[in-house]
C-alpha positions in Angstrom: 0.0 0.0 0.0 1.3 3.6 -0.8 2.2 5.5 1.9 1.7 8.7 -0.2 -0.9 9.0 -2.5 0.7 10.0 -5.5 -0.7 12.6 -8.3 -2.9 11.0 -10.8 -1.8 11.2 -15.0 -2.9 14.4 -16.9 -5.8 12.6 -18.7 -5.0 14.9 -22.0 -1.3 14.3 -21.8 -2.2 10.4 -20.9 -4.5 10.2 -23.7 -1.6 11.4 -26.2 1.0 9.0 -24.8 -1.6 5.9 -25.2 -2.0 6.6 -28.9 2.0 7.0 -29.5 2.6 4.0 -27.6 1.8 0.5 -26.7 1.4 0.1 -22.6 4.6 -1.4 -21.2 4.6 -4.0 -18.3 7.2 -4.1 -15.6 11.0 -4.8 -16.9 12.0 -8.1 -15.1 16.0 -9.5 -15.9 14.5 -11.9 -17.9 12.5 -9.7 -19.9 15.5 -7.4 -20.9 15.6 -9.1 -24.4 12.1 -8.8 -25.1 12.8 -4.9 -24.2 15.1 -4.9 -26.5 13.5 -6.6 -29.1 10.5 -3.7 -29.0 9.7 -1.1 -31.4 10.9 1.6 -30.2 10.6 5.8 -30.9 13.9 5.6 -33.5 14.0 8.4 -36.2 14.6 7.8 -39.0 16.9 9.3 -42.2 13.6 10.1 -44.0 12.4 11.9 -41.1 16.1 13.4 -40.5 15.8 14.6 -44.6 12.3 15.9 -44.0 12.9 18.2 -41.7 16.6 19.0 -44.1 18.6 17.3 -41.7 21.3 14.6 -42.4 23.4 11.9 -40.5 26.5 10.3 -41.2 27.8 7.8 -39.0 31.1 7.6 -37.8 33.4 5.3 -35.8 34.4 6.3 -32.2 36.7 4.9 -29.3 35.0 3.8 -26.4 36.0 2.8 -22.6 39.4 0.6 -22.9 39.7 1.6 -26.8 36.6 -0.7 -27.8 35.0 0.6 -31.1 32.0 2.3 -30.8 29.5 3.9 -33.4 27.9 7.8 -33.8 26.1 9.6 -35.4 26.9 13.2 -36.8 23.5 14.8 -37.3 23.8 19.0 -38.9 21.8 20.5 -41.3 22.0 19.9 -44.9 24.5 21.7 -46.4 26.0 22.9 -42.6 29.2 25.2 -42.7 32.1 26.6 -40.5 31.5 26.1 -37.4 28.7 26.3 -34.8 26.7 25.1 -31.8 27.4 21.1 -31.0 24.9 19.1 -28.7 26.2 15.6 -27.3 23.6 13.4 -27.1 22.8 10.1 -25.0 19.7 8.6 -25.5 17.9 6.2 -22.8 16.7 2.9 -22.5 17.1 2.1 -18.1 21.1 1.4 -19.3 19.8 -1.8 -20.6 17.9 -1.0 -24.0 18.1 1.6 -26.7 20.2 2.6 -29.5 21.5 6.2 -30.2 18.6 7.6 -32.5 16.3 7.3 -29.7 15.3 10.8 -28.4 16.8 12.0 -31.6 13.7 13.8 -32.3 13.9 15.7 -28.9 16.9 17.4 -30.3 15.8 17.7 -34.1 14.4 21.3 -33.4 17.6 22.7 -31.8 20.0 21.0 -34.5 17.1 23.2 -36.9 16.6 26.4 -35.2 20.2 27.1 -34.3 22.6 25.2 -37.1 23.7 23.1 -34.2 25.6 19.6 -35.1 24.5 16.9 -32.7 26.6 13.5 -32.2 24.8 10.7 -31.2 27.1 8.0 -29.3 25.9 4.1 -29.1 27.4 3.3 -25.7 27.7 -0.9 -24.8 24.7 -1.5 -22.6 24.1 -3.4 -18.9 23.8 -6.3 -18.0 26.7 -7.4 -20.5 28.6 -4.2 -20.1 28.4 -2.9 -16.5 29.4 -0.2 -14.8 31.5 1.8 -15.4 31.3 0.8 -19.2 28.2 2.7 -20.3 29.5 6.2 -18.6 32.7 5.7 -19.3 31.9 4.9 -23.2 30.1 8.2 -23.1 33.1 10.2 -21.7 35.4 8.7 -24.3 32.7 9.4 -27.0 32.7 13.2 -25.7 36.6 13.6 -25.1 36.1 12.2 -29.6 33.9 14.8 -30.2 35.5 17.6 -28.8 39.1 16.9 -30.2 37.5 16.6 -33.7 35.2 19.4 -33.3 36.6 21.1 -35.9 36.1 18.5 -38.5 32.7 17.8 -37.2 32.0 21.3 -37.5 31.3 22.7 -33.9 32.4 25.7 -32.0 34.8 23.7 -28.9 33.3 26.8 -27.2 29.8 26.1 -27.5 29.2 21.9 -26.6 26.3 21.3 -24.7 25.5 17.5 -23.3 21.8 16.4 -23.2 19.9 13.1 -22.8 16.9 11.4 -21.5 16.1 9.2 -18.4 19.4 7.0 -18.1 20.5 8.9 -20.6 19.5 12.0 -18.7 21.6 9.9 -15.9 24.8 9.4 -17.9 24.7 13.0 -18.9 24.9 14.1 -15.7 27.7 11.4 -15.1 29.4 12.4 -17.9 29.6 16.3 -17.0 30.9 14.9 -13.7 34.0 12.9 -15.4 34.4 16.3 -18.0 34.9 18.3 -14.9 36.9 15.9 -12.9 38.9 14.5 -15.9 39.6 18.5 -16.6 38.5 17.4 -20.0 36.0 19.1 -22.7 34.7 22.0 -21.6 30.5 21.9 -21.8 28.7 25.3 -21.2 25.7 23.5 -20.8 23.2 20.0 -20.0 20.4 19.1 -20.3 18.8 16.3 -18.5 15.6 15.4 -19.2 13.6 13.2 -16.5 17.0 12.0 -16.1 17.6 8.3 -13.9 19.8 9.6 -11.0 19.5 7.3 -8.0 20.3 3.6 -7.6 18.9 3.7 -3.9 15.4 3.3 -4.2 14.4 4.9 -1.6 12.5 8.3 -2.2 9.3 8.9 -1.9 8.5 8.9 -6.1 10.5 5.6 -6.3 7.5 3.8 -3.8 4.3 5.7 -5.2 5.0 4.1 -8.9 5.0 0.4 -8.1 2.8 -0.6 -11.1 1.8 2.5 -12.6 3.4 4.4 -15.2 5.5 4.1 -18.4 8.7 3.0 -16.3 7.9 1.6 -12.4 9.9 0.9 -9.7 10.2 -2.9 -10.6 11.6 -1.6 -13.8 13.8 0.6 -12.3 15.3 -1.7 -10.0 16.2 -4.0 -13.0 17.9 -1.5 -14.8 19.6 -0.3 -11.7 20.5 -4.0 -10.7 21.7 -4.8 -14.3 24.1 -2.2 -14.0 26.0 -2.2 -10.7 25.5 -5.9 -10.0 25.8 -6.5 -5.6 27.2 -2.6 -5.5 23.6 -1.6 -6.2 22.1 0.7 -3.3 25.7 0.4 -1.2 28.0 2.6 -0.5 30.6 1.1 -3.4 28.7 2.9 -6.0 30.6 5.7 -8.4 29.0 8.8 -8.2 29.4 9.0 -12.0 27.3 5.8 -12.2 24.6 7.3 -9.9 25.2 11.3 -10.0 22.4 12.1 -7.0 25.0 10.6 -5.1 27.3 13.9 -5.8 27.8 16.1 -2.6 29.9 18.7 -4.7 27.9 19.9 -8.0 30.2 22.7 -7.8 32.3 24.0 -11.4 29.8 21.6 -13.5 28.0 23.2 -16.8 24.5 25.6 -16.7 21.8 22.8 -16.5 18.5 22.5 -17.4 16.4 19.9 -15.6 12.9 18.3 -16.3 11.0 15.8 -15.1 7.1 14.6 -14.3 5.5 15.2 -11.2 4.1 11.7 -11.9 7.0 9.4 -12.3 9.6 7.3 -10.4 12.5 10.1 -11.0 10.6 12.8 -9.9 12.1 13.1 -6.0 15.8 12.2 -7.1 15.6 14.9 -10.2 13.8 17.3 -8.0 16.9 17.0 -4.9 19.4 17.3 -8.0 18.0 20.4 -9.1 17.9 21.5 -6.0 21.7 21.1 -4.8 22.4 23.0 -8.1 19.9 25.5 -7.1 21.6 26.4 -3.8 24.8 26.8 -5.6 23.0 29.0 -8.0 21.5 31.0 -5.2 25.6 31.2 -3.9 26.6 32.3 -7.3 28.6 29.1 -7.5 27.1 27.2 -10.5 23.5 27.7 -12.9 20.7 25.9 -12.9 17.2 25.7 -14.5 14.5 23.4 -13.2 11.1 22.4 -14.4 8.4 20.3 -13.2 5.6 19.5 -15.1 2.2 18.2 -13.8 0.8 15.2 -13.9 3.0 14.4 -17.0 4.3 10.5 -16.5 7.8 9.1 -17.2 8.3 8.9 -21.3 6.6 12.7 -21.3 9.6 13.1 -23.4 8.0 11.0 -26.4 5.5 13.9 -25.7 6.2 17.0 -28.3 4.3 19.8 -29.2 1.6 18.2 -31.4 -0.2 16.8 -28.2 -1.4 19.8 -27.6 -2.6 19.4 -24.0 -3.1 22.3 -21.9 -0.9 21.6 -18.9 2.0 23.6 -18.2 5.0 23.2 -16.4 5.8 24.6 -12.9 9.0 25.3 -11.2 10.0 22.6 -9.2 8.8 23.5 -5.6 6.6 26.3 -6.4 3.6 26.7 -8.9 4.2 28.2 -12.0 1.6 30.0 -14.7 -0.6 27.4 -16.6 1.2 26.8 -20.4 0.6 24.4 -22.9 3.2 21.7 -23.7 4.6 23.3 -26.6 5.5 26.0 -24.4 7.6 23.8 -22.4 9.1 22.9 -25.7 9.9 26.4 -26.5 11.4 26.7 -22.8 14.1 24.2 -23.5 14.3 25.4 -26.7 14.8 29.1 -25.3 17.5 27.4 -22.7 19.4 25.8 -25.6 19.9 28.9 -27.4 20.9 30.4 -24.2 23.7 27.9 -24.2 24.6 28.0 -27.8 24.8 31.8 -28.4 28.5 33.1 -28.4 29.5 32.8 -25.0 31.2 36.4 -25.3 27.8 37.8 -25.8 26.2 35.9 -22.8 28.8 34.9 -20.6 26.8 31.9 -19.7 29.5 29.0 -19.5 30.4 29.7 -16.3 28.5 29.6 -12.8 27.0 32.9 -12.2 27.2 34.1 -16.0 31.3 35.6 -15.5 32.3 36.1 -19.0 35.1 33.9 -20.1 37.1 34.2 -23.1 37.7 30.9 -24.6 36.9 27.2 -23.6 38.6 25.5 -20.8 41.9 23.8 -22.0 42.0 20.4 -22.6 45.2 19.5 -21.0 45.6 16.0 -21.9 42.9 14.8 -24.5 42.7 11.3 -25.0 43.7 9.9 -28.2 41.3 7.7 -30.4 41.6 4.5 -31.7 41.2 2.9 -35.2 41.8 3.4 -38.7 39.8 6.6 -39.9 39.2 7.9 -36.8 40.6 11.1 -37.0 44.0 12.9 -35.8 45.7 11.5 -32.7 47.3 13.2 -30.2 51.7 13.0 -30.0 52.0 12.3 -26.4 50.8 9.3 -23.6 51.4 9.2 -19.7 53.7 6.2 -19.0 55.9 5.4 -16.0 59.8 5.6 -17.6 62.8 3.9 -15.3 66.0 5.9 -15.2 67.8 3.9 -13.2 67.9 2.8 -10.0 64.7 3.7 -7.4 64.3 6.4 -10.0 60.4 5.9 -11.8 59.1 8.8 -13.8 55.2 9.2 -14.5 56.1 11.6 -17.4 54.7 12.3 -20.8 56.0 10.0 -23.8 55.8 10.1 -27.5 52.5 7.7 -28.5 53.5 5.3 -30.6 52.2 4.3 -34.4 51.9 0.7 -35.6 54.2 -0.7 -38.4 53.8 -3.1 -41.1 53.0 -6.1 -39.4 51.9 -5.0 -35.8 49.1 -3.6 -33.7 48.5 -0.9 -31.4 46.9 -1.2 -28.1 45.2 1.2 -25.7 46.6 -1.2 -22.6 43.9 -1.7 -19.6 45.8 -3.1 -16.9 49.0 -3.6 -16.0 51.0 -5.8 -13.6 53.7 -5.2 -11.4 55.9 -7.9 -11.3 59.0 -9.6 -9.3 61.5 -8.6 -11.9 60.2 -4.9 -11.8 61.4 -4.8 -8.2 64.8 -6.1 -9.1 64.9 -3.3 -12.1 63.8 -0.6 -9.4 65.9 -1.6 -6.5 68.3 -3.8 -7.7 69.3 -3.6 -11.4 72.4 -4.9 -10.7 71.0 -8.3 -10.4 69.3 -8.5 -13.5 71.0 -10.5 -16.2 71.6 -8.0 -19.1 73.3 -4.7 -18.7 71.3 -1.4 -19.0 74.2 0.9 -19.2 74.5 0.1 -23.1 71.6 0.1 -25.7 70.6 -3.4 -26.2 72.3 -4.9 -29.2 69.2 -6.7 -31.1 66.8 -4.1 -30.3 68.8 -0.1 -29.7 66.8 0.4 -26.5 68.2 1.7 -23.7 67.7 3.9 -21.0 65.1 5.7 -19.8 63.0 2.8 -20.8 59.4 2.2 -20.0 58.5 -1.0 -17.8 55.9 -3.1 -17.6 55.5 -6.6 -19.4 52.7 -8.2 -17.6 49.4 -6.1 -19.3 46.4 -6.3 -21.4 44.5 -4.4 -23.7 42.2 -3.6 -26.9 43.8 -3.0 -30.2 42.7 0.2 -31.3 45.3 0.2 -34.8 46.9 -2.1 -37.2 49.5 -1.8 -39.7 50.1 -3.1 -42.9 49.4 -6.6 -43.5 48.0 -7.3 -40.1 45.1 -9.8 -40.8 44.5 -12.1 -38.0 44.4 -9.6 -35.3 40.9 -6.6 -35.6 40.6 -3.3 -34.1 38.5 -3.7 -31.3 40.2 -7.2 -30.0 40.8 -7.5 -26.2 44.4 -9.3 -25.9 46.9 -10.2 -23.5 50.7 -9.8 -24.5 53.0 -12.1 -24.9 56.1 -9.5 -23.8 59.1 -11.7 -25.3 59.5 -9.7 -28.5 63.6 -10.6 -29.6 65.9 -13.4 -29.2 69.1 -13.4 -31.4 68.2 -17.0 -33.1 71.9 -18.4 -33.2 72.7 -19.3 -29.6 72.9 -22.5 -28.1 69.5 -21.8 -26.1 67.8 -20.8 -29.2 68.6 -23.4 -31.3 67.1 -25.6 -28.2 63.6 -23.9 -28.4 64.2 -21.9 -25.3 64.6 -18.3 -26.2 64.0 -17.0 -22.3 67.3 -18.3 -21.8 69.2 -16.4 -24.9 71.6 -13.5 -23.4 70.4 -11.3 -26.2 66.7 -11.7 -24.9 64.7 -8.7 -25.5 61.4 -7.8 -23.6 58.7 -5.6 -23.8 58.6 -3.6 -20.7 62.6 -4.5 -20.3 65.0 -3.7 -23.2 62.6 -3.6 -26.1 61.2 -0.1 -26.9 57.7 0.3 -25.4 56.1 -1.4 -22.5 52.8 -1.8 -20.8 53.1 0.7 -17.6 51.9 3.3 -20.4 47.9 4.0 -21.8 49.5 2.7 -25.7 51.8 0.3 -26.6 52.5 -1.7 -29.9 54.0 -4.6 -30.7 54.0 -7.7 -33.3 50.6 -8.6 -34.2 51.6 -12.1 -33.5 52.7 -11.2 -30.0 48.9 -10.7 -29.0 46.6 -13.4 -27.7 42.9 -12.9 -28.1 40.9 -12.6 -25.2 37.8 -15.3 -25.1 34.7 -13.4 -23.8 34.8 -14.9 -20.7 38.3 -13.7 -19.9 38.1 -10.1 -18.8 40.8 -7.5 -19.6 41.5 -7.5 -15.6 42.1 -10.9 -15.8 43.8 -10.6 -19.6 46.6 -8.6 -17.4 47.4 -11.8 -15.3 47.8 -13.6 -18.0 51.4 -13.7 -17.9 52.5 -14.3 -14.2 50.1 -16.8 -14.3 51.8 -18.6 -17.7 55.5 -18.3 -15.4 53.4 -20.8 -12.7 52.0 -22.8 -15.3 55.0 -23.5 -17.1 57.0 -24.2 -13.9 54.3 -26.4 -12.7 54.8 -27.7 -16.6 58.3 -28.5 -16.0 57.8 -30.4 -12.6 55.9 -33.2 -14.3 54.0 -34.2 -11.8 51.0 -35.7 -13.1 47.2 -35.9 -11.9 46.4 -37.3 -8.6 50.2 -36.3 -7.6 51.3 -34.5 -4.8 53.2 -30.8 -4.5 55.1 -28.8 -2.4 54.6 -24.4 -3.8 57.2 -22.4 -1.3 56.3 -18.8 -1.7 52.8 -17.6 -2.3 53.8 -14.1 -4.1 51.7 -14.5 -7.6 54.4 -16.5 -9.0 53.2 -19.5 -5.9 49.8 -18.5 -6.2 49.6 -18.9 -10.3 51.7 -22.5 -9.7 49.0 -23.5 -7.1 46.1 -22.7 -9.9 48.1 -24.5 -12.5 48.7 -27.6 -10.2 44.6 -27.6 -9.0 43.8 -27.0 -13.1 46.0 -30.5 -14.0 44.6 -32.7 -11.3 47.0 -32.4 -8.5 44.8 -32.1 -5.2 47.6 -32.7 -2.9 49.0 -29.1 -3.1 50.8 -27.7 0.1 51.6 -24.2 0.1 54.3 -22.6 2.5 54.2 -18.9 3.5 55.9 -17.7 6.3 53.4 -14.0 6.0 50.4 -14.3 7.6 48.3 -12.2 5.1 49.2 -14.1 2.2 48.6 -17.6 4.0 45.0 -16.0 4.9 44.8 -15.5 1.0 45.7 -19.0 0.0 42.9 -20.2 2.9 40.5 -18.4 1.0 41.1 -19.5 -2.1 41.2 -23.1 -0.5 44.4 -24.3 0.0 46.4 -26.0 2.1 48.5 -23.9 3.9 51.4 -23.7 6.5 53.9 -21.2 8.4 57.4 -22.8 7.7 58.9 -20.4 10.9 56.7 -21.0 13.4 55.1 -24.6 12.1 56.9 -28.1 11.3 56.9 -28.7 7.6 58.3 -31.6 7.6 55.2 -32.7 9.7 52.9 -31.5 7.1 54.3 -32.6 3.9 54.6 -35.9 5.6 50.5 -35.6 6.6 49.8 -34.8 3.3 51.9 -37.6 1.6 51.7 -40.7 3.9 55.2 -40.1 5.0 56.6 -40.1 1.4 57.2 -36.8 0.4 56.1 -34.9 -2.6 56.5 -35.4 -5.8 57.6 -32.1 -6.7 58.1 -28.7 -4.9 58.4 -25.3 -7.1 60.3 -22.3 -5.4 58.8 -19.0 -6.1 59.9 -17.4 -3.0 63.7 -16.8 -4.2 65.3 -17.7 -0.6 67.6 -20.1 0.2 65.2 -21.4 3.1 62.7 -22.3 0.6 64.4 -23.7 -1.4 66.4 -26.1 1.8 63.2 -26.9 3.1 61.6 -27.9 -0.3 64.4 -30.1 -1.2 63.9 -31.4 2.2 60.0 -32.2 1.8 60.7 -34.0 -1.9 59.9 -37.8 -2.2 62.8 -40.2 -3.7 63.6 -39.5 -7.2 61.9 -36.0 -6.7 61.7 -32.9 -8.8 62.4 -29.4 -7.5 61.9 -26.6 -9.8 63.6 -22.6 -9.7 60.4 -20.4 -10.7 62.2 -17.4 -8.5 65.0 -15.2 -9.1 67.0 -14.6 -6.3 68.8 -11.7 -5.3 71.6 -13.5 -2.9 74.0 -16.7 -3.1 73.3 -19.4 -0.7 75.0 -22.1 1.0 74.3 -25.9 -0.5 75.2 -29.5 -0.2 75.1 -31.3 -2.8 74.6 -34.6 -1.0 71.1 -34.5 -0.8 70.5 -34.4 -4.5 72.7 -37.5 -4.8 71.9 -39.6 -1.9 67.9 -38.8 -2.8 68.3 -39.4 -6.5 66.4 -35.5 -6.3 66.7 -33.5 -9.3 67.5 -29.4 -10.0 65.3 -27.6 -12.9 65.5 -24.3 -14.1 61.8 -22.7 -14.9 61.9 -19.1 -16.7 59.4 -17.9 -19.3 56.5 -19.5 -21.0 55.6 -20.7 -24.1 52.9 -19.3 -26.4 50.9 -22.6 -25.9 50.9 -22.0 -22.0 49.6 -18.9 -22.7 46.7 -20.0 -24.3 46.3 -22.7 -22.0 46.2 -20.3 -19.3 43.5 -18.7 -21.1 41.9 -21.5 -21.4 41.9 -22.4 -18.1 40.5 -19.0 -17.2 37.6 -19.1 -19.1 37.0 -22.3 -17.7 36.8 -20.6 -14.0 40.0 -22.6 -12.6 41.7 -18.7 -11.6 39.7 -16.8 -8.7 41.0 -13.2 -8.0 39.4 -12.9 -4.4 41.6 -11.0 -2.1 44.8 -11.2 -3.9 44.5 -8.5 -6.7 44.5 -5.0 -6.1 44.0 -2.4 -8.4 45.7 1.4 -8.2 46.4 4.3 -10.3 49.9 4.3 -12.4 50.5 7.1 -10.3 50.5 5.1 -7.5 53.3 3.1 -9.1 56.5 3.9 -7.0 54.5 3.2 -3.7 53.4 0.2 -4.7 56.9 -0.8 -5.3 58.3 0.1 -2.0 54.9 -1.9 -0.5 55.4 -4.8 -1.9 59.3 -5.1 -1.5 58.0 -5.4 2.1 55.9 -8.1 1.6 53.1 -5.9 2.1 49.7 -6.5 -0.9 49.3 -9.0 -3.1 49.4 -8.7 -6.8 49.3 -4.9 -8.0 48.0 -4.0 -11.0 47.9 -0.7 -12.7 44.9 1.0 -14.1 45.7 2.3 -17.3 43.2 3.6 -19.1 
């Protein structure tokens, strides 16, 4: 039962909506497809031509370099330059396509030579936040670094959209200012889909009345954030009524219907903005209108009903639709006029005299996509404990290779060793390499993923838009002993990605050999496409242990090296996996993820291995701790005729008898590297579900590189990786 009785439909405006439209039940998960699968209000190019309008439809980047598609909408025969509108057209985040509200924004394009683009961001459930909002930032960041081209004023951008896209509007405005990136003067959000709490009074009254209900809103909500829906995990770009500081965002103009589920969330929104117009600090415009239902905004001037709008909060003088129309269209041509007429693209109307500077605009990816900007953020090494988050040149593809906009990046054991102990490392970085010229200051990282966004010449195999992993070995000289062997890891003219090969993946672009890139299944996130490599160094020392299913296993060290052996050992049918960890916090990982587990200081491991084997021993043990102790006490726990193998590099000599290996027949082995094989069966593995991130993967900001570094030489986190994008 409503606890508040809620304003009944304007039976004109009702009336209107009913003839336009079919009645629409409640939204269930289930039902998303059938959603989908509706007609729904799409203009189209012989309405566009009608009204002497035309579209072209370009190719865009989206979040993580994925390829998305606009639509450029001007008047026929548009020229120079003018007022641009960036549209985002609804759908609850789960439906829609981006000619939906299009004829919302036809007059404006009309009346003031505007040029709208139209982006069609990836949609929930199969694209969750923060995909959709963060496909419409990239798509804005596009639009305003081709403005020229496109034919708008940089000066003169607006943003508009309808319910969630109303929402990611708003979101969007929020990343522009945050980001410091293009410079709007004004949105305009339109009975826009705010809150993911559920919890205002509008939300309850609407339970199974309207043209979008609470049921229907939950689902759309739901689809989106997943568990984080209604906590406190949720991005206020994702859900903008969460926002406590509205200040330095773009003039808005906000509707809604006094008779719809958004009505209490859009009214609070305008509201905060109104305060800070009332303290000179930002501009806002709010309307409320009547008795008008959600999907008012199918509603245009031909209706002709006679209820007006009022201000939200107060009544307002009785108008017809049409002149609510004309209100928004009076606000967009408020926004559009020269701003050095009006003043308006700042809070409290200060003149300005050009657009906010785009101080780092991101590039864009794919053939044909337009001019790309010189310079990337990556994290260069100088030398020792000396890390640079600097600019770098961005680099083009050549014949033969691919570019990627890189995701995630890992921070590995040997980056460590470069950082604090380069020294140690078995090539010299004091001379450019001889196979590949690189030298110092050279950008790290060789554990990463990403989406190609560029290919070169005669690249066939590999498409833009591909989500890969990297295999990072890029050069080995071919001649040596070890190469003619088949094992190029050990060549002394080795070259890396991320080590003594140009490029690497602690930066947002990196290319590389189109045949150096492993396709990501659509199981197999790019998150987990970065962990694709550590995990191929467990798997191929697990490989070389040859232990076989139903075996048994000793894994010293559970760093991700031990953690990605203990995956590979469960993923070949070895149960009987022991896993030795003298820190506390990583055991307490290991537990979670379901393994055995042991302190080797403070508990007997002889004791345990012997538990786990019936006194034997195991059949093999793989160091990936890269002490001495580990690898004593491993020998130690092996069964006659045994099999330890090296997975770790270690930074000190030890002392060693020799005796043991003899008198226990034990054997010695080497494990560095991977072959491309393992990394596909890694892959594989993956998208079977055999790797479980839970409470060993963090994620942080490359700037947050160096700390991480001095972190986890301390034993303190498990695996790192770097956002990149």
């Amino acid at each position: 039962m409503h606890t508040h009785p809620r304003p009944p439909f304007d039976p004109e405006a009702e009336a209107a909506l009913t003839a336009l439209a079919e009645p629409m039940p409640a939204v269930t998960p289930g039902a998303i497809p059938v959603l989908r699968q509706a007609a729904l209000p799409v203009v189209s190019d012989e309405t566009l031509l009608a009204a002497g309008v035309t579209r072209r439809d370009v190719t865009v980047p989206g979040h993580h370099g994925a390829e998305l598609v606009a639509s450029v909408i001007a008047r026929s025969g548009h020229t120079g330059t003018g007022p641009g509108i960036y549209h985002i057209h609804g759908g609850g985040m789960i439906a829609g396509e981006r000619m939906i509200g299009v004829s919302q924004i036809l007059p404006w394009i009309v009346e003031h030579d505007a040029v709208a683009v139209t982006v069609e961001y990836r949609l929930a459930p199969e694209f969750p936040d923060p995909c959709p909002v963060e496909d419409c930032y990239a798509g804005l960041v596009w639009t305003a670094e081709h403005a020229a081209e496109l034919g708008i004023d940089p000066g003169r951008l607006i943003i508009a959209g309808a319910s969630a896209g109303g929402g990611l509007a708003a979101g969007t405005a929020l990343l522009a200012r945050d980001r410091k990136g293009p410079a709007l003067i004004g949105q305009v959000l339109i009975c826009p889909m705010l809150d993911d709490r559920d919890r205002t009074v509008s939300s309850t009254q609407y339970e199974d009345a309207g043209r979008w209900v609470r049921e229907s809103n939950r689902t759309g909500w739901a689809a989106l954030l997943g568990d984080r829906c209604g906590t406190d995990e949720v991005s206020v770009y994702a859900a903008p009524a969460r926002a406590r500081g509205l200040e330095g965002l773009p003039p808005a103009f906000i509707d809604c219907g006094s008779a719809e589920v958004f009505r209490d969330e859009d009214a609070a929104y305008a509201n905060a903005l109104m305060e800070l117009r009332r303290a000179g600090r930002a501009a806002c415009m709010a309307r409320r209108l009547p008795r008008i239902r959600h999907a008012r905004a199918g509603l245009r001037h031909r209706t002709g009903s006679d209820r007006g709008p009022e201000r939200m909060g107060r009544p307002h003088s009785r108008r017809t639709v049409s002149g609510h129309e004309r209100a928004v269209s009076r606000a967009i041509a408020s926004a559009v006029r020269d701003r050095t007429e009006r003043g308006v693209g700042t809070p409290g109307g200060a003149r300005r005299d050009g657009p906010r500077r785009q101080e780092r605009p991101p590039v864009t990816g794919g053939r044909g996509t337009g001019k790309r900007r010189r310079n990337m953020k990556a994290a260069r090494f100088y030398g020792r404990e000396d890390i640079r988050i600097e600019e770098a040149a961005e680099p083009s593809p050549g014949p033969g290779q691919v570019k990627l906009r890189n995701a995630f990046a890992g921070i590995c054991g040997s980056d460590l060793h470069f950082f604090f102990y380069p020294e140690s490392l078995p090539f010299s970085l004091d001379e450019p390499h001889p196979l590949t010229g690189a030298t110092l200051p050279q950008i790290l990282g060789h554990e990463f993923s990403g989406t190609v966004v560029e290919t070169g010449e005669g690249v066939t195999d590999v498409r833009v838009g591909d989500r890969c992993a990297v295999f990072p070995l890029a050069v080995s000289c071919g001649k040596c002993a070890a190469c003619r062997r088949g094992l190029p890891f050990s060549c002394p003219l080795m070259g890396s990605l991320g080590s003594n090969v140009e490029g690497g993946g602690l930066s947002e672009f990196t290319v590389c050999d189109a045949s150096k890139v492993h396709v990501l299944p659509a199981g197999v996130d790019l998150r987990m496409g970065a962990l694709v490599e550590p995990m191929a160094v467990g798997w191929h020392a697990v490989a070389r242990s040859g232990v076989r299913p139903g075996g048994s296993a000793l894994v010293a060290g559970a760093g991700p090296i031990g953690i990605g052996a203990w995956f590979a050992f469960k993923a070949r049918g070895v149960e009987k996996v022991l896993v030795s960890e003298p820190s506390e916090d990583r055991r307490a990982i290991m537990a979670t993820l379901g393994a055995r587990v042991i302190d080797p200081v403070n508990e007997d491991l002889a004791d345990a291995v012997a538990s786990l084997t019936d006194g034997d021993g195991v059949d093999a043990a793989v160091d990936a701790a890269g002490a001495g102790a580990a690898v004593t006490s491993a020998m130690a726990g092996l069964v006659p005729g045994g099999r330890l193998v090296v997975a770790a590099l270690h930074e000190h000599t030890m002392d060693f008898q020799p005796t043991r290996l003899m008198m226990g027949e034990t054997e010695i082995v080497g494990a560095v590297g991977y072959r491309p094989e393992e990394f596909d069966e890694v892959i594989a593995a993956m998208a079977d579900g055999f790797y479980d991130t839970t409470g060993w993967v963090r994620e942080l900001p490359l700037e947050s590189l160096v700390d991480a570094l001095h972190s986890l030489r301390h034993g303190i986190g498990g695996k790192t990786l770097l956002r990149l994008g």
